[in-house]
PLY file of the C-alpha trace (Angstrom):
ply
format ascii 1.0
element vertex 300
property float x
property float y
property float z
element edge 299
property int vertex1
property int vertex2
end_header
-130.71 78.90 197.98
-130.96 76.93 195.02
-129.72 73.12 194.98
-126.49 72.55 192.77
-126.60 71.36 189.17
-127.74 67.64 189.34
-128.32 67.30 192.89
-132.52 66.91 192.71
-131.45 64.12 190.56
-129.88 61.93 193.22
-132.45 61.80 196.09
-136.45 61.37 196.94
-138.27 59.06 195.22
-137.93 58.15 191.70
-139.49 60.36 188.84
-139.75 60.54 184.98
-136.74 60.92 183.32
-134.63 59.27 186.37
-132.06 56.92 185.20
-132.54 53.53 187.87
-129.55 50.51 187.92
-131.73 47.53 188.41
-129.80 44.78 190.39
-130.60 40.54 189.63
-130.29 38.05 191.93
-126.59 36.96 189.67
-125.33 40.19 191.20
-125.79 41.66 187.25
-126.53 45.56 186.72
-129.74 46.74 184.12
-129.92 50.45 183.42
-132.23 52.44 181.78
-134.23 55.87 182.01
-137.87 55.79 183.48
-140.59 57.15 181.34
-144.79 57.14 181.67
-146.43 53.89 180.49
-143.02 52.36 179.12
-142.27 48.68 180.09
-138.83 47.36 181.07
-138.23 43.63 179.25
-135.92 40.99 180.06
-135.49 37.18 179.49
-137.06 37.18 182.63
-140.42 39.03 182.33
-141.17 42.73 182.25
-142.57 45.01 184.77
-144.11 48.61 183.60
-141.71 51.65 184.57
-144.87 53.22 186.50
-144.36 50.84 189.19
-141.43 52.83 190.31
-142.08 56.09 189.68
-143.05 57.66 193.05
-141.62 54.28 195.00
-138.66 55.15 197.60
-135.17 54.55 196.20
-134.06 50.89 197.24
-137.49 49.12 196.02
-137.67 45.52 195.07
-139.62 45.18 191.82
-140.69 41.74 190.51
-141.04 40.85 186.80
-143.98 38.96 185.38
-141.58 35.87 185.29
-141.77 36.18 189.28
-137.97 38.10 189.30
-136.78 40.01 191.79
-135.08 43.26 190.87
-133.50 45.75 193.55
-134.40 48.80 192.02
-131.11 51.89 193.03
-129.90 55.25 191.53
-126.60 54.60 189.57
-124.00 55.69 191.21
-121.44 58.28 188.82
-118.52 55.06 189.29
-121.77 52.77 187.77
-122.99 55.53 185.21
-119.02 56.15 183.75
-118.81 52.49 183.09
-121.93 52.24 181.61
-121.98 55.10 179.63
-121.80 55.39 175.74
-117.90 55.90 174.46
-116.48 57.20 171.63
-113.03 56.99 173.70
-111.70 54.69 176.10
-112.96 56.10 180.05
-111.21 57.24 183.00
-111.62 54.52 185.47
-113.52 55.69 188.65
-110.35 54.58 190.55
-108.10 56.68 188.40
-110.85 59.70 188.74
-111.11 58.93 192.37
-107.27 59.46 192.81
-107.41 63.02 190.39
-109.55 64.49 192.67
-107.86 63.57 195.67
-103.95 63.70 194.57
-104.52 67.31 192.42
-106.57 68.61 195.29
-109.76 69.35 193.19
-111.58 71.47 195.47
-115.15 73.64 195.34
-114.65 76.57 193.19
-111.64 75.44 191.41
-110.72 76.62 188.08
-109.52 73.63 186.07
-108.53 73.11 182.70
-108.51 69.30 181.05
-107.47 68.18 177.90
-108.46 65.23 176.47
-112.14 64.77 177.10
-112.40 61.27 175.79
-116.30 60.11 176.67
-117.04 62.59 179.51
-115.85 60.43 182.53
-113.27 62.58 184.26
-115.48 65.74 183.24
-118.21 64.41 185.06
-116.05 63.58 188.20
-114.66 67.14 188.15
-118.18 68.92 187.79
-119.32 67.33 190.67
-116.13 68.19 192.86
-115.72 72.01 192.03
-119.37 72.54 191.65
-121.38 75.41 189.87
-118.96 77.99 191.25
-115.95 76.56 189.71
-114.73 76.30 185.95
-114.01 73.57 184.03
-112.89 74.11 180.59
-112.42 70.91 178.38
-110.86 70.45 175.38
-111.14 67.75 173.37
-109.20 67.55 169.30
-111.97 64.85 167.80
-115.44 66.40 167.69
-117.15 62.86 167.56
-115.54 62.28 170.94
-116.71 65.84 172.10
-119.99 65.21 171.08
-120.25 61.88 172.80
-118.77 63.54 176.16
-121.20 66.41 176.18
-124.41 64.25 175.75
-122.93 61.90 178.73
-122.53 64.42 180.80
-125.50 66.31 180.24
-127.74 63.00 180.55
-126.10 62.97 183.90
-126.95 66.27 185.23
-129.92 66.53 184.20
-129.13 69.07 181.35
-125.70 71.62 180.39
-123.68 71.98 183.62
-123.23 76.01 184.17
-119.46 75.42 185.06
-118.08 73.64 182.05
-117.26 74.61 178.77
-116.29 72.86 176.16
-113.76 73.67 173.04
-112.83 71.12 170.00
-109.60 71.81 169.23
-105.18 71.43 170.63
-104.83 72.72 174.12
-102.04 73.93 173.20
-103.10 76.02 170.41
-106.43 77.38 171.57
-105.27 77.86 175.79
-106.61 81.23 176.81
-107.56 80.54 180.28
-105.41 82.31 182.53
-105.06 82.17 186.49
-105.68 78.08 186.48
-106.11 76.50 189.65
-105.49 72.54 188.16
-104.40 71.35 184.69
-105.28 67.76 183.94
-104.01 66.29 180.89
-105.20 62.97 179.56
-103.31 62.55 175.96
-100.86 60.79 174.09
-98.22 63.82 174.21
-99.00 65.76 177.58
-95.26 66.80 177.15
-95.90 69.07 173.64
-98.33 71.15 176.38
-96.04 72.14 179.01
-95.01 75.48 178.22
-98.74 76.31 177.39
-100.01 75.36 180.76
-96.89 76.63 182.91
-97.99 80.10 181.98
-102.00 79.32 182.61
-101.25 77.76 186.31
-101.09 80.34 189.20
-98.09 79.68 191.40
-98.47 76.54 193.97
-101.04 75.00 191.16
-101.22 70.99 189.99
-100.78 69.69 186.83
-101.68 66.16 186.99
-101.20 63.83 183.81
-102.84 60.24 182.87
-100.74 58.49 180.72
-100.86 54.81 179.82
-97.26 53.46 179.28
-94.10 53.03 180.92
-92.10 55.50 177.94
-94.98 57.94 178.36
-94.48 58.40 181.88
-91.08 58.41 181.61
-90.97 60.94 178.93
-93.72 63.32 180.39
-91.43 63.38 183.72
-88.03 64.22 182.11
-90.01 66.96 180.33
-91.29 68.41 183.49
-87.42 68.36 184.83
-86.30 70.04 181.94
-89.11 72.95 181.60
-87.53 74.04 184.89
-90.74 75.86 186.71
-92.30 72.59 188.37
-91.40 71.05 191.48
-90.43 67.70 191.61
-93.19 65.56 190.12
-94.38 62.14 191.57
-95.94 59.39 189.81
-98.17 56.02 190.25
-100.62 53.52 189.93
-103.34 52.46 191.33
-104.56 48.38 191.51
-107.95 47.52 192.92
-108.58 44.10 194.17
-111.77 42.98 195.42
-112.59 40.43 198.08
-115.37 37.29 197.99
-116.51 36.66 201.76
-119.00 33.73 202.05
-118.79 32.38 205.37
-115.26 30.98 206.04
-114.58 31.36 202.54
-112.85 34.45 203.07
-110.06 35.04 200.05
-109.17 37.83 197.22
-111.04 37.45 193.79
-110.16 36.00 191.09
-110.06 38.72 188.52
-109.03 42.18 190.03
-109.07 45.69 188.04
-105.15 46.04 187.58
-103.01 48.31 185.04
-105.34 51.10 183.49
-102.78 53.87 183.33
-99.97 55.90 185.63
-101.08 59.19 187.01
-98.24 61.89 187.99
-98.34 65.15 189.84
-96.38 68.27 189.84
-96.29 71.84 191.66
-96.03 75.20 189.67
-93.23 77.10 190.89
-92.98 81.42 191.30
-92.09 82.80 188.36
-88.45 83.38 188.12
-87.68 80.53 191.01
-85.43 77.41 189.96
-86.36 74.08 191.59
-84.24 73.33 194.43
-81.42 70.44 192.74
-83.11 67.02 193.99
-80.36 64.81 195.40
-80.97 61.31 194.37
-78.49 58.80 193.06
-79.32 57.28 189.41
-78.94 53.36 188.86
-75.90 52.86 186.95
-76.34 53.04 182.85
-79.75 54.89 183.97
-78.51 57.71 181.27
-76.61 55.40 179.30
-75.54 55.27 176.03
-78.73 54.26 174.87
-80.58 57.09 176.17
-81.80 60.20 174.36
-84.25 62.08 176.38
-83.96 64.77 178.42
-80.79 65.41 180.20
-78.95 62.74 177.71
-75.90 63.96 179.05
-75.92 61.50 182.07
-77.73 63.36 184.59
-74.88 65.11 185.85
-75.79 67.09 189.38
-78.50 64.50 190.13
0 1
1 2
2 3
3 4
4 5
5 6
6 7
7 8
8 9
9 10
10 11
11 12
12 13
13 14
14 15
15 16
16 17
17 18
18 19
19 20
20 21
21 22
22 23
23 24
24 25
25 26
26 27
27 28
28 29
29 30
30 31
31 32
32 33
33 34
34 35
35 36
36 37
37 38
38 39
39 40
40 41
41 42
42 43
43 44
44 45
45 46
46 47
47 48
48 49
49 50
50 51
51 52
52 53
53 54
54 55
55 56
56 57
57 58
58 59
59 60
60 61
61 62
62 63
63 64
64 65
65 66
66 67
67 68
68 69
69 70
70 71
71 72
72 73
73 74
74 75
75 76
76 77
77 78
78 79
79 80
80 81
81 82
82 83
83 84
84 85
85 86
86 87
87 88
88 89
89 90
90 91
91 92
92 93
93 94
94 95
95 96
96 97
97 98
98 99
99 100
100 101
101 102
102 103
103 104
104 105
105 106
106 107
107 108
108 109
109 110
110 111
111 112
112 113
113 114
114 115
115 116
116 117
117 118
118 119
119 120
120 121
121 122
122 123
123 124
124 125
125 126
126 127
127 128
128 129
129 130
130 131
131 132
132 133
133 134
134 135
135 136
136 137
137 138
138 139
139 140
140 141
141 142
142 143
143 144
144 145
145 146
146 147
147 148
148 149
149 150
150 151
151 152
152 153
153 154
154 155
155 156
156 157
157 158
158 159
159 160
160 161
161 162
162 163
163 164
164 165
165 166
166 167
167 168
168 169
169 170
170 171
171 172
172 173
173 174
174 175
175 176
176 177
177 178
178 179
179 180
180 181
181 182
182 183
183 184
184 185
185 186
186 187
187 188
188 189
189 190
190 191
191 192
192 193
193 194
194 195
195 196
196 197
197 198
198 199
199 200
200 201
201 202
202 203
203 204
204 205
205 206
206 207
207 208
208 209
209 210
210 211
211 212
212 213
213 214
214 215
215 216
216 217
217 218
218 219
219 220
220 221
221 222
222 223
223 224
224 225
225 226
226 227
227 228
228 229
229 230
230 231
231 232
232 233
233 234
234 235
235 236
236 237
237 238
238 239
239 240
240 241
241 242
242 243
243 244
244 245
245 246
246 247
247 248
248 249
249 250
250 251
251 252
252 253
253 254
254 255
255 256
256 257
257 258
258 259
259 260
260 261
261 262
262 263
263 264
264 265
265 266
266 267
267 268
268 269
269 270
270 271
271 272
272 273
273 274
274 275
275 276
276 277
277 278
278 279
279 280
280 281
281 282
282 283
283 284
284 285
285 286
286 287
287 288
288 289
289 290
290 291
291 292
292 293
293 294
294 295
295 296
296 297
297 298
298 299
Protein backbone atom coordinates (compact mmCIF):
# COMPACT_ATOMS: atom_id res chain seq x y z
CA UNK A 1 0.00 0.00 0.00
CA UNK A 2 1.40 3.08 -1.14
CA UNK A 3 2.03 6.10 1.40
CA UNK A 4 -0.37 9.19 0.77
CA UNK A 5 0.62 12.22 -1.29
CA UNK A 6 3.29 14.09 0.81
CA UNK A 7 3.62 11.83 3.61
CA UNK A 8 7.54 10.50 2.77
CA UNK A 9 8.06 14.14 3.03
CA UNK A 10 7.41 14.52 6.75
CA UNK A 11 9.47 11.75 8.44
CA UNK A 12 13.13 9.87 8.45
CA UNK A 13 15.95 11.75 8.12
CA UNK A 14 16.40 14.72 6.04
CA UNK A 15 17.06 14.45 2.17
CA UNK A 16 17.57 16.67 -0.96
CA UNK A 17 14.89 18.70 -1.79
CA UNK A 18 13.47 18.70 2.03
CA UNK A 19 12.37 22.03 3.12
CA UNK A 20 14.08 22.37 7.09
CA UNK A 21 12.79 25.53 9.62
CA UNK A 22 16.03 26.30 11.31
CA UNK A 23 15.38 27.64 14.91
CA UNK A 24 18.08 30.59 16.70
CA UNK A 25 18.71 30.89 20.03
CA UNK A 26 16.14 34.54 19.78
CA UNK A 27 13.42 31.95 19.29
CA UNK A 28 13.53 33.31 15.28
CA UNK A 29 12.48 30.78 12.36
CA UNK A 30 15.03 30.35 8.94
CA UNK A 31 13.58 28.28 6.13
CA UNK A 32 14.89 27.08 3.15
CA UNK A 33 15.08 23.88 0.82
CA UNK A 34 18.20 21.52 1.17
CA UNK A 35 20.20 20.88 -1.90
CA UNK A 36 23.90 18.98 -2.58
CA UNK A 37 26.93 21.20 -1.90
CA UNK A 38 24.74 24.46 -1.26
CA UNK A 39 25.64 26.57 1.87
CA UNK A 40 23.10 28.20 4.18
CA UNK A 41 24.43 32.06 5.17
CA UNK A 42 23.50 34.21 7.89
CA UNK A 43 24.91 37.26 9.84
CA UNK A 44 26.00 34.63 11.90
CA UNK A 45 28.17 32.24 9.81
CA UNK A 46 27.16 29.56 7.34
CA UNK A 47 27.12 25.89 7.59
CA UNK A 48 26.97 23.65 4.18
CA UNK A 49 23.38 21.99 3.64
CA UNK A 50 25.28 18.45 3.46
CA UNK A 51 25.65 18.52 7.07
CA UNK A 52 22.04 17.68 7.39
CA UNK A 53 21.21 15.68 4.80
CA UNK A 54 21.03 12.11 6.22
CA UNK A 55 21.11 13.68 10.06
CA UNK A 56 17.85 12.65 12.20
CA UNK A 57 15.16 15.34 12.28
CA UNK A 58 15.73 17.54 15.53
CA UNK A 59 19.69 18.09 14.88
CA UNK A 60 21.57 21.00 16.28
CA UNK A 61 23.77 22.49 13.56
CA UNK A 62 26.40 25.15 14.38
CA UNK A 63 27.46 27.96 11.99
CA UNK A 64 31.06 28.91 11.38
CA UNK A 65 30.35 31.97 13.71
CA UNK A 66 29.99 29.16 16.53
CA UNK A 67 25.75 29.41 16.25
CA UNK A 68 23.59 27.06 17.28
CA UNK A 69 20.70 26.20 15.00
CA UNK A 70 17.92 23.49 15.91
CA UNK A 71 17.48 22.10 12.71
CA UNK A 72 13.06 20.75 12.36
CA UNK A 73 10.62 19.99 9.46
CA UNK A 74 8.17 22.99 9.09
CA UNK A 75 5.21 22.29 10.28
CA UNK A 76 2.00 23.14 7.47
CA UNK A 77 0.83 26.13 10.42
CA UNK A 78 4.90 27.29 9.90
CA UNK A 79 4.96 26.61 6.01
CA UNK A 80 1.31 28.73 5.40
CA UNK A 81 2.84 31.65 7.15
CA UNK A 82 5.86 31.49 5.46
CA UNK A 83 4.80 30.84 2.21
CA UNK A 84 4.88 33.20 -0.91
CA UNK A 85 1.31 35.25 -1.32
CA UNK A 86 -0.26 36.77 -3.95
CA UNK A 87 -3.42 36.98 -1.46
CA UNK A 88 -3.80 37.51 2.06
CA UNK A 89 -3.70 33.57 3.96
CA UNK A 90 -6.05 31.65 5.93
CA UNK A 91 -4.68 31.71 9.37
CA UNK A 92 -3.83 28.15 10.67
CA UNK A 93 -6.31 28.96 13.51
CA UNK A 94 -9.06 29.85 11.10
CA UNK A 95 -8.02 26.54 8.93
CA UNK A 96 -7.79 24.64 12.12
CA UNK A 97 -11.47 25.56 13.00
CA UNK A 98 -12.74 24.69 8.97
CA UNK A 99 -11.72 21.41 9.35
CA UNK A 100 -13.08 20.80 12.59
CA UNK A 101 -16.50 22.99 12.54
CA UNK A 102 -17.43 21.76 8.60
CA UNK A 103 -16.48 18.24 9.56
CA UNK A 104 -13.79 17.80 6.78
CA UNK A 105 -13.35 14.22 6.85
CA UNK A 106 -11.16 11.44 4.64
CA UNK A 107 -12.72 11.08 1.34
CA UNK A 108 -14.71 14.16 1.34
CA UNK A 109 -15.74 15.87 -1.72
CA UNK A 110 -15.26 19.61 -1.20
CA UNK A 111 -15.58 22.49 -3.24
CA UNK A 112 -13.71 26.05 -2.21
CA UNK A 113 -13.82 29.21 -3.72
CA UNK A 114 -11.47 31.66 -3.27
CA UNK A 115 -8.06 30.07 -3.33
CA UNK A 116 -6.12 33.10 -2.29
CA UNK A 117 -2.23 31.73 -1.79
CA UNK A 118 -2.96 27.99 -1.28
CA UNK A 119 -3.33 27.98 2.60
CA UNK A 120 -6.76 26.51 3.22
CA UNK A 121 -6.13 24.19 0.04
CA UNK A 122 -3.28 22.79 1.62
CA UNK A 123 -5.11 22.22 5.01
CA UNK A 124 -7.96 20.47 3.15
CA UNK A 125 -5.60 18.11 1.01
CA UNK A 126 -4.16 16.86 3.92
CA UNK A 127 -7.58 16.20 5.79
CA UNK A 128 -9.60 14.38 2.96
CA UNK A 129 -6.56 12.79 1.52
CA UNK A 130 -5.91 11.22 -2.02
CA UNK A 131 -9.36 9.62 -1.97
CA UNK A 132 -11.23 12.76 -1.62
CA UNK A 133 -11.83 15.81 -4.06
CA UNK A 134 -11.06 19.12 -3.74
CA UNK A 135 -11.97 21.40 -6.44
CA UNK A 136 -10.71 25.10 -6.10
CA UNK A 137 -11.61 27.95 -7.78
CA UNK A 138 -9.95 30.88 -7.75
CA UNK A 139 -11.19 34.38 -10.33
CA UNK A 140 -7.37 35.99 -10.47
CA UNK A 141 -4.98 33.64 -12.27
CA UNK A 142 -1.85 35.36 -10.63
CA UNK A 143 -3.33 34.25 -7.32
CA UNK A 144 -4.02 30.69 -8.84
CA UNK A 145 -0.73 30.42 -9.98
CA UNK A 146 0.84 31.41 -6.71
CA UNK A 147 -1.53 28.79 -4.80
CA UNK A 148 -0.69 25.91 -7.06
CA UNK A 149 3.17 26.30 -6.81
CA UNK A 150 2.65 26.56 -2.78
CA UNK A 151 0.95 23.74 -2.62
CA UNK A 152 2.78 21.66 -4.85
CA UNK A 153 6.24 22.73 -3.13
CA UNK A 154 4.48 21.28 -0.17
CA UNK A 155 3.61 17.93 -1.34
CA UNK A 156 6.22 17.21 -2.95
CA UNK A 157 4.65 17.66 -6.48
CA UNK A 158 0.54 17.98 -7.98
CA UNK A 159 -1.72 16.51 -5.27
CA UNK A 160 -4.00 13.70 -7.16
CA UNK A 161 -7.16 15.04 -5.28
CA UNK A 162 -7.29 18.69 -6.21
CA UNK A 163 -8.15 20.47 -9.13
CA UNK A 164 -7.96 23.66 -9.85
CA UNK A 165 -10.27 26.13 -12.16
CA UNK A 166 -9.65 30.12 -12.75
CA UNK A 167 -12.75 31.47 -13.03
CA UNK A 168 -16.64 32.61 -10.74
CA UNK A 169 -17.87 29.69 -8.76
CA UNK A 170 -20.79 30.61 -9.56
CA UNK A 171 -20.54 30.58 -13.19
CA UNK A 172 -18.31 27.59 -13.87
CA UNK A 173 -19.96 25.07 -10.67
CA UNK A 174 -20.39 21.66 -12.21
CA UNK A 175 -19.57 19.53 -9.35
CA UNK A 176 -22.49 17.80 -8.21
CA UNK A 177 -23.12 15.52 -5.01
CA UNK A 178 -20.72 17.97 -2.69
CA UNK A 179 -19.91 16.82 0.59
CA UNK A 180 -18.53 20.63 1.97
CA UNK A 181 -18.63 24.05 0.26
CA UNK A 182 -16.15 26.54 1.65
CA UNK A 183 -16.32 29.95 0.49
CA UNK A 184 -13.64 32.50 1.20
CA UNK A 185 -14.78 35.83 -0.89
CA UNK A 186 -15.97 39.16 -0.70
CA UNK A 187 -19.69 38.16 -1.84
CA UNK A 188 -20.21 34.43 -0.60
CA UNK A 189 -23.95 35.53 -0.72
CA UNK A 190 -24.08 36.00 -4.92
CA UNK A 191 -23.13 31.92 -4.62
CA UNK A 192 -25.86 30.52 -2.69
CA UNK A 193 -28.21 29.25 -5.07
CA UNK A 194 -25.19 27.71 -7.03
CA UNK A 195 -23.97 25.68 -4.17
CA UNK A 196 -27.51 24.75 -2.59
CA UNK A 197 -28.02 22.61 -5.63
CA UNK A 198 -24.17 21.10 -5.58
CA UNK A 199 -24.48 20.08 -1.64
CA UNK A 200 -26.06 16.61 -0.94
CA UNK A 201 -28.64 16.87 1.82
CA UNK A 202 -27.12 17.14 5.59
CA UNK A 203 -23.87 18.90 3.78
CA UNK A 204 -21.79 22.21 5.26
CA UNK A 205 -21.29 25.25 3.71
CA UNK A 206 -18.91 27.11 5.76
CA UNK A 207 -17.98 30.85 4.84
CA UNK A 208 -14.80 33.15 5.90
CA UNK A 209 -15.67 36.52 5.79
CA UNK A 210 -13.81 39.46 7.28
CA UNK A 211 -16.34 42.15 8.48
CA UNK A 212 -19.10 42.67 10.71
CA UNK A 213 -21.71 43.75 7.39
CA UNK A 214 -20.30 40.71 5.60
CA UNK A 215 -21.29 38.37 8.13
CA UNK A 216 -24.28 39.91 8.69
CA UNK A 217 -25.27 40.00 5.13
CA UNK A 218 -24.05 36.39 4.21
CA UNK A 219 -26.42 35.16 7.23
CA UNK A 220 -29.67 37.00 6.26
CA UNK A 221 -28.99 35.53 2.80
CA UNK A 222 -28.81 32.05 4.06
CA UNK A 223 -32.34 32.80 5.99
CA UNK A 224 -33.81 33.98 3.02
CA UNK A 225 -32.61 31.15 0.37
CA UNK A 226 -34.82 28.98 2.60
CA UNK A 227 -32.97 25.33 2.17
CA UNK A 228 -30.27 25.80 5.06
CA UNK A 229 -30.66 25.20 8.58
CA UNK A 230 -30.02 27.71 10.91
CA UNK A 231 -26.46 28.95 10.44
CA UNK A 232 -23.99 29.79 13.34
CA UNK A 233 -21.20 32.09 13.29
CA UNK A 234 -17.74 33.13 15.15
CA UNK A 235 -14.40 33.99 15.86
CA UNK A 236 -11.64 32.69 16.96
CA UNK A 237 -8.73 34.77 19.28
CA UNK A 238 -5.47 33.07 20.12
CA UNK A 239 -3.48 34.27 22.99
CA UNK A 240 -0.27 32.92 23.90
CA UNK A 241 1.36 32.58 27.29
CA UNK A 242 5.26 33.58 28.48
CA UNK A 243 6.19 31.14 31.49
CA UNK A 244 9.70 31.87 32.92
CA UNK A 245 9.80 30.74 36.33
CA UNK A 246 7.25 32.66 38.47
CA UNK A 247 6.81 34.91 35.72
CA UNK A 248 3.82 33.24 34.65
CA UNK A 249 1.37 35.90 32.61
CA UNK A 250 -0.41 36.22 28.97
CA UNK A 251 1.74 37.90 26.14
CA UNK A 252 1.88 40.91 25.14
CA UNK A 253 0.80 40.80 21.56
CA UNK A 254 -1.82 37.98 20.86
CA UNK A 255 -3.19 36.92 17.22
CA UNK A 256 -6.78 38.57 17.54
CA UNK A 257 -9.45 39.55 14.71
CA UNK A 258 -8.51 37.76 11.31
CA UNK A 259 -12.01 37.08 10.10
CA UNK A 260 -15.65 35.41 11.28
CA UNK A 261 -16.29 31.92 10.11
CA UNK A 262 -20.12 30.68 9.87
CA UNK A 263 -21.69 27.31 9.30
CA UNK A 264 -24.84 26.06 7.87
CA UNK A 265 -26.71 22.58 7.14
CA UNK A 266 -28.27 21.74 3.65
CA UNK A 267 -31.73 20.85 4.07
CA UNK A 268 -33.94 17.85 1.85
CA UNK A 269 -35.08 19.17 -1.04
CA UNK A 270 -38.54 20.41 -0.76
CA UNK A 271 -38.21 20.76 3.35
CA UNK A 272 -38.69 24.40 4.93
CA UNK A 273 -36.52 25.17 7.97
CA UNK A 274 -38.32 24.72 11.08
CA UNK A 275 -39.36 28.84 12.15
CA UNK A 276 -36.43 29.61 14.79
CA UNK A 277 -37.99 31.28 17.82
CA UNK A 278 -35.78 33.99 19.00
CA UNK A 279 -36.71 37.48 20.06
CA UNK A 280 -34.94 40.46 18.00
CA UNK A 281 -33.44 43.54 20.02
CA UNK A 282 -35.73 46.32 19.54
CA UNK A 283 -35.03 48.62 16.18
CA UNK A 284 -32.95 45.31 15.16
CA UNK A 285 -35.07 45.67 11.67
CA UNK A 286 -35.53 49.21 11.98
CA UNK A 287 -36.10 51.81 9.79
CA UNK A 288 -32.70 51.92 8.79
CA UNK A 289 -32.47 48.48 7.67
CA UNK A 290 -32.62 47.09 4.13
CA UNK A 291 -31.50 43.59 4.01
CA UNK A 292 -33.17 40.64 4.02
CA UNK A 293 -36.44 40.37 5.71
CA UNK A 294 -36.62 44.44 5.82
CA UNK A 295 -40.00 44.03 6.80
CA UNK A 296 -39.17 43.72 10.59
CA UNK A 297 -38.64 40.17 10.99
CA UNK A 298 -42.08 39.37 11.55
CA UNK A 299 -42.51 35.45 12.86
CA UNK A 300 -39.01 35.59 14.38
Amino acid sequence: MSEPTGAARRRGPFKVGDQVQLTDPKGRHYTFTLEAGKNFHTHKGSFPHDELIGAPEGSVVRTTGNVAYLALRPLLPDYVLSMPRGAAVVYPKDAGQILAFADIFPGARVVEAGVGSGSLSSFLLRAIGDQGMLHSYERREDFADIARQNVERYFGGPHPAWQLTVGDLQDNLSDADVDRVILDMLAPWECLEAVSKALVPGGILCCYVATTTQLARTVESIREIGCFNEPTSWETMIRNWHIEGLAVRPDHRMIGHTGFLLTARRLADGVEPPMRRRRPAKGAYGEDYAGPNADGGAGR
